[in-house]
N, C-alpha and C positions, 0 to 999 in steps of 0.2 A: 806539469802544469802548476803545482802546488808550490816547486824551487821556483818559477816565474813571479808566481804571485807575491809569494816572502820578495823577492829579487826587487819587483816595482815599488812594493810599499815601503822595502828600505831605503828607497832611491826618491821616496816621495814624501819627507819629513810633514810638510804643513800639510799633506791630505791624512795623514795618520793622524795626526794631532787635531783636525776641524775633524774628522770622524768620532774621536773620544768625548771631545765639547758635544758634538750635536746628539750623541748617544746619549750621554749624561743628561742633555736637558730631556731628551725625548722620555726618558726613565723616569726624571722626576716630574712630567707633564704628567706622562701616563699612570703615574701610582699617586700623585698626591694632588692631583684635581680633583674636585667634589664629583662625587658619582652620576648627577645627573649630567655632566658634560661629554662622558664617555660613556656610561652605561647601555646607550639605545643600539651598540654596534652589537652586530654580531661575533665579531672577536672575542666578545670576551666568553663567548662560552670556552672558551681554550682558554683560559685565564692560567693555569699553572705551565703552559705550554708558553703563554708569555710573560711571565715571569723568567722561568729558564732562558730562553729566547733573548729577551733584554739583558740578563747577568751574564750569559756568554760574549754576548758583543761588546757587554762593560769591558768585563775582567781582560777579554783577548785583548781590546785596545790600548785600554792599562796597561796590559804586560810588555805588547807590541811596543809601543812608545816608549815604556822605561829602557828596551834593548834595544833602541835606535838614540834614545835621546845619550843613554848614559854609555855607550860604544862597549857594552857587555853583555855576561848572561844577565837574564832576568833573575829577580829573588819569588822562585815560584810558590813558595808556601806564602811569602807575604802579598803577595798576589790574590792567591788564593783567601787569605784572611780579608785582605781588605775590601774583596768583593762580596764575602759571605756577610762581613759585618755592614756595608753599604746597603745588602740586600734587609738585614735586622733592622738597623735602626728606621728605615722606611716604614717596615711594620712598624716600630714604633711609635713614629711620628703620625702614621697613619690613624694607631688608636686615640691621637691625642688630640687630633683634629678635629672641630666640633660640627662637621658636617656631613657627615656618614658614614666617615670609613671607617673600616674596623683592619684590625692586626690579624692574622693569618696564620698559622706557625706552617702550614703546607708551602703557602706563598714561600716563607725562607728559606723554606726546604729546595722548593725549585728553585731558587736563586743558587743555592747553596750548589746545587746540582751543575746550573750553567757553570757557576765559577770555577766548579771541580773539572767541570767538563771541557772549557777555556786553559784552564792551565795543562791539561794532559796535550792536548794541541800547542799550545806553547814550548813544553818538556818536547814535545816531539818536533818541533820546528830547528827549537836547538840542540838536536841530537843529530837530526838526520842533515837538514840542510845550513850547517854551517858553511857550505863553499858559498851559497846566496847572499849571508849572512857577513863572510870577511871582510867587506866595505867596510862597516858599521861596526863590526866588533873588533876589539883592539886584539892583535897577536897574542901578547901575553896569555890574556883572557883561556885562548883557543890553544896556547902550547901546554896550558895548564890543564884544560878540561882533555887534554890528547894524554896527558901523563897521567891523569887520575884514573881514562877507559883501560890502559894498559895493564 
């Protein structure tokens, strides 16, 4: 089920790409609107739970996209960076916002968390199911990561 899934979304460039867009906005609706616009849900009592939650959907789509756009592996540590730091400077912009947010250092932790969590999913998509993946990724790529496992 999980080879299928890789299989479609490699085969479905513009829905990979309006998922990363619509994450991204949804991320920064949800962490940098004024609190009384969000505040009254009950979700947020799971606030670290969404945090993780948003940064894994970031980073997977992130990563997802760069190994379809760019017809290779993914660069999983910079993946990883650029979603741990996506998740910081939000804290930071959060504290500088002069409408009630405040910075977090748990919030980035769970961000940190998803993104770590997104790339090991990732590492593992291109470990296991590269036959899903040979559309999209160029031979080279896949003769090389085959001579590196040996």
């Amino acid at each position: 089920m999980i080879g299928k899934s890789v299989s479609f979304l490699a085969g479905h460039k513009k829905l990979v790409y309006t998922l990363f867009v619509l994450i991204t906005l949804a991320t920064l609706m949800l962490t940098l609107l004024p609190p009384r616009h969000i505040s009254n849900s009950a979700l947020f009592q799971y606030d670290k739970l969404g945090h993780f939650l948003m940064f894994f959907g970031w980073t997977f789509m992130l990563g997802f996209s760069l190994m379809i756009r760019k017809k290779k592996l993914a660069p999983l540590l910079a993946i990883f960076l650029t979603g741990t730091l996506f998740g910081i400077s939000i804290e930071v912009i959060q504290e500088l916002m002069p409408y009630g947010r405040t910075a977090s250092f748990w919030d980035a932790v769970a961000d940190a968390a998803g993104s770590f969590t997104a790339v090991m999913l990732l590492w593992a998509i291109q470990s296991r199911y590269q036959a899903y993946l040979k559309p999209i990724l160029s031979k080279n790529t896949i003769k090389r990561r085959n001579t590196l496992d040996t």
